[in-house]
N, C-alpha and C positions, 0 to 999 in steps of 0.2 A: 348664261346657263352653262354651265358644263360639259368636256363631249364625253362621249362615251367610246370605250375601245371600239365595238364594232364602226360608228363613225368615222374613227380613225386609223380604221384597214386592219385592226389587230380579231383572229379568229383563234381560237382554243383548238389546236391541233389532236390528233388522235393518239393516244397512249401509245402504240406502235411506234409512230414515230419516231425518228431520233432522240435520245436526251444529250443532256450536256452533263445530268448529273440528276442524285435522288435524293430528294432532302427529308428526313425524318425528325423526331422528338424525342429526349430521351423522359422512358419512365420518373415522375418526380412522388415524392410522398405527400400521397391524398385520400381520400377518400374509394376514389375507386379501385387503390390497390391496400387490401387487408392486411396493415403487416409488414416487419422489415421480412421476415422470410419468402413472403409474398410477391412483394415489392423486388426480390434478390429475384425468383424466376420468371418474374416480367422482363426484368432487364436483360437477362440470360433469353428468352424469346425474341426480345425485340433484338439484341444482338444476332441473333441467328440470321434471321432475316438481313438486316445491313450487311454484315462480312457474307452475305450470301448475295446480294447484289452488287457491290461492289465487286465480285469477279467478273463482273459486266460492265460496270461504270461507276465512278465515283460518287461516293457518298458524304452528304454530309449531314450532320447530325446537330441538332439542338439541347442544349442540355444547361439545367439552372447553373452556375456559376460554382455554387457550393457541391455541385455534383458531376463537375465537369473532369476532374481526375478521376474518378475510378471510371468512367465513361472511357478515359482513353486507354485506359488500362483495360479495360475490356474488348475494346475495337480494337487495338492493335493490335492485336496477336496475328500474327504470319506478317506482316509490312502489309494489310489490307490498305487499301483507298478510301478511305475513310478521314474527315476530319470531325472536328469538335467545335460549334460555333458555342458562346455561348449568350445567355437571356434567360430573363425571369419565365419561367410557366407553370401552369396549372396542373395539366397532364400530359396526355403523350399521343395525341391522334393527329398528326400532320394534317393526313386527308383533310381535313374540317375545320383545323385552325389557320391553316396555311393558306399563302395565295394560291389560285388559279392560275397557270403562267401561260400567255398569249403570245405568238409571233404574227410579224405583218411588214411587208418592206423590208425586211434584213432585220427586224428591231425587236425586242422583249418586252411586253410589257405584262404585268396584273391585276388581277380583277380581285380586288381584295373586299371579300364580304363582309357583310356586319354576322361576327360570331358571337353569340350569347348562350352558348352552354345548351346548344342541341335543345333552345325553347325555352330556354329559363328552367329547366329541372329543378327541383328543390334542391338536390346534391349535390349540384356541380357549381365549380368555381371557373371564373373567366375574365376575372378581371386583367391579369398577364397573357393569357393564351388569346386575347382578342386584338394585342398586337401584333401577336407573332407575323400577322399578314405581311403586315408594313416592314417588319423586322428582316423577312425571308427575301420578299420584296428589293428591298435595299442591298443586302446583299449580294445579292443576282446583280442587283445592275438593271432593274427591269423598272421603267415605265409605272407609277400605280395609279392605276383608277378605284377609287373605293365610291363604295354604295352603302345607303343603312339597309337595301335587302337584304334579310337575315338568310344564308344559305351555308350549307359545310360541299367540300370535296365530295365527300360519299353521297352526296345527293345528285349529283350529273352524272351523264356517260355521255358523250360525243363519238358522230361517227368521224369527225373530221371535213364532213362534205356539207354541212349544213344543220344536221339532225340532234337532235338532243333527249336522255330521256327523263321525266322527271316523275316525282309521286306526289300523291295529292295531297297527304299527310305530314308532309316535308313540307316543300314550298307555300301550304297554302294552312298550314298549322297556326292558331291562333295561340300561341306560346312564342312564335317565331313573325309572321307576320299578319298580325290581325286586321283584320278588315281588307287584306288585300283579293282583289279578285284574280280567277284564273288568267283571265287576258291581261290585267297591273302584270303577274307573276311572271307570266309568260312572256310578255316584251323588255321587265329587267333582264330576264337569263338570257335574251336574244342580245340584247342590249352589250352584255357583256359579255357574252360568250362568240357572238357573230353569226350564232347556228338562227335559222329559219322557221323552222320544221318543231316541233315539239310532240312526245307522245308521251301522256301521260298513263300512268301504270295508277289505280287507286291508291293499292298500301302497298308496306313491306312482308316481310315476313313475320308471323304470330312473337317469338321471341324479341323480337326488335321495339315489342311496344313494353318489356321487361322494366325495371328500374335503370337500369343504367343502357337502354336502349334506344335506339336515334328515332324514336318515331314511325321509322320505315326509309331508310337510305333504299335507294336503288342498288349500289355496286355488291349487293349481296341475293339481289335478285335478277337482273338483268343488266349485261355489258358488251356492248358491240364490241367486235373480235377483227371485221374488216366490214368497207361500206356495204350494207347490204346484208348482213348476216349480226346475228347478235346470239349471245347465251342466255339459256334461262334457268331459273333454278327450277327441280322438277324433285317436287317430295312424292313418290310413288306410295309412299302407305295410304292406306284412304282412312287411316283412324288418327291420322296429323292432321293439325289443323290446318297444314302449309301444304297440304294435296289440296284444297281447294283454291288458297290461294297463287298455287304457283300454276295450276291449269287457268285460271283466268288471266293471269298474267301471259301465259305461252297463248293463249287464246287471242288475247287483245291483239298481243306480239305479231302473230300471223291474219291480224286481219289489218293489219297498220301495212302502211308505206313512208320511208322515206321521202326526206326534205327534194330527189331528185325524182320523187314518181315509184319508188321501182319499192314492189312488197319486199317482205323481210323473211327470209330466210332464217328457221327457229333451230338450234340446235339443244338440245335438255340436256342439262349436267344433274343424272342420277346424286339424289342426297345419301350423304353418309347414314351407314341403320340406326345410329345413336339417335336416341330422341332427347335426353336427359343429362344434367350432368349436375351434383349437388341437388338434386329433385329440384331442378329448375328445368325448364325447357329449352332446348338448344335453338340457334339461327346457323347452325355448321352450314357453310355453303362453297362452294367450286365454284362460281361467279366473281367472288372475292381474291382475285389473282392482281398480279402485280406484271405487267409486261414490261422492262428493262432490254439494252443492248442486246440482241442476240440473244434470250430466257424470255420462258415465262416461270415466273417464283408463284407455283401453286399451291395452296392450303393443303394441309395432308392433317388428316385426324385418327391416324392408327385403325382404318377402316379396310373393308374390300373395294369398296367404291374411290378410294384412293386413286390404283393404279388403273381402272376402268376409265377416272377423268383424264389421266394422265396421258393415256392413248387417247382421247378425244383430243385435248390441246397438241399430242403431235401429229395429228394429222390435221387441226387446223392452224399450225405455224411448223409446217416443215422447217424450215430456215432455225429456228429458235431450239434452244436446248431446254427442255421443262426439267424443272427442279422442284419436287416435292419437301417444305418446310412446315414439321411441327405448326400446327397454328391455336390449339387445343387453351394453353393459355390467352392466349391474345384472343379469342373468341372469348373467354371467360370472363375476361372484362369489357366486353362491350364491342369486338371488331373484328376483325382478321386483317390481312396484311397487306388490302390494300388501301386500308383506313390506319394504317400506319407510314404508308410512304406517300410521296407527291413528287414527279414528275416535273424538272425544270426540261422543256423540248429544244434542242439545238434550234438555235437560228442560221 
């Protein structure tokens, strides 16, 4: 039988953490982007973001082969740190195609998921973007342990010390993995990830069950920040749907304890006033940050609640410089920016 990372000393460290570097995807033409025009200010977003992390730590970036020059022609402006690997893919959300990356004994390893297109969507392609694991995987130099659990990036948060948090619409979704039960669900993620402790959150956010929506990832709802303390998304209207959901969620949040005993300290990231965008309904959230070297790279949506979150995250990471990044498109198709990048953690 086969072991498993946690068996073999490797734990999923906390986004805090050191990196060694941030691996993303570049935009490729598909379906979830409308359009060469479209497609042109996705790339221009997703750019933003990288030459915006890379002033923290090196970037690298995935990009189809046929699309791998203007990619560099777009990342290199100023001698950013930024390279261009390239590989065939689908689309462009790291978080979820990508590995997991695990340290243990000085060593790298990953937890490479079975990817299928966020439950088999009827829209979405995966047949390239569900190697990417193994692809990223190798190139790091890291250890892979793969599993057929079907799971994405955006669907964990780790506090680092044990805890993990997961949804129930995610993990236990019959598009992704049917007939699995909460405890099957629950001893893979432990399995791979080395955390103990699990708290499950029901759903995501109302938008997130949209067309090109993950079901309900977590990292747009709730994200440990340091052990013991986590954020949550908080829709203050009470004529949004996500005022009810984000008070059960802050509710669950403060009646949970972590993997070491000790409750949870809630902090609410006020949501931006927009509700709409396209007369669709938005999942804008402050949850969805990106913590890198020294930054936090937080979502900004031309709101007031903008610089509201912005003092929240610097009084909880004095040490760090918060960067507010456009995320407006990248929301628009399906994410924000921390379902665009993935965390390889220094060993």
């Amino acid at each position: 039988m086969p072991s498993t990372p946690a068996a073999d000393g490797y734990t999923m460290p906390p986004e805090w953490a050191p990196h060694t570097r941030t691996w993303m995807a570049w935009p490729s033409p598909s379906v979830t982007f409308d359009g060469a025009e479209d497609l042109a200010q996705s790339r221009a977003a997703w750019a933003a973001v990288a030459l915006t992390v890379a002033r923290f730590e090196p970037v690298t970036v995935v990009a189809r082969p046929e699309d791998a020059a203007g990619a560099r022609e777009l990342l290199g402006s100023g001698g950013a740190d930024v390279t261009v690997a390239e590989a065939p893919l689908d689309d462009a959300w790291m978080r979820d195609m990508g590995p997991t990356f695990l340290t243990g004994g000085g060593r790298l390893a990953a937890a490479d998921w079975t990817f299928n297109g966020w439950g088999a969507q009827e829209w979405a392609a995966w047949g390239h973007d569900a190697q990417i694991g193994a692809f990223v995987a190798g190139r790091a130099g890291a250890a892979r342990y793969a599993t057929s659990f079907v799971n994405e990036g955006g669907g964990i948060h780790v506090d680092g010390e044990g805890t993990v948090l997961l949804t129930e619409t995610v993990q236990l979704d019959p598009g992704r993995n049917p007939g699995w039960t909460r405890e099957r669900a629950e001893a893979e993620v432990h399995a791979f990830l080395g955390t103990r402790k699990a708290i499950w959150l029901p759903r995501g956010l109302t938008a997130d069950y949209g067309r090109f929506g993950t079901r309900g990832h977590v990292d747009i709802v709730a994200a440990f920040v340091r052990p013991g303390v986590v954020v949550v998304h908080s829709q203050q209207d009470p004529a949004h749907p996500d005022h009810a959901v984000s008070r059960e969620a802050a509710s669950l949040l403060r009646a949970a304890t972590d993997a070491r005993g000790r409750p949870l300290e809630v902090v609410e990231l006020p949501a931006p006033q927009v509700r709409e965008a396209d007369g669709e309904l938005v999942d804008h959230s402050y949850v969805n940050h990106y913590l890198c070297n020294g930054a936090v790279v937080l979502c900004a949506f031309d709101d007031p609640a903008d610089e509201v979150n912005k003092a929240v995250f610097e009084r909880l990471f004095p040490d760090r410089e918060v960067v507010l990044v456009d995320a407006r498109t990248i929301f628009a198709h399906g994410g924000g920016i921390h379902c665009i990048t993935q965390q390889q953690p220094q060993v």
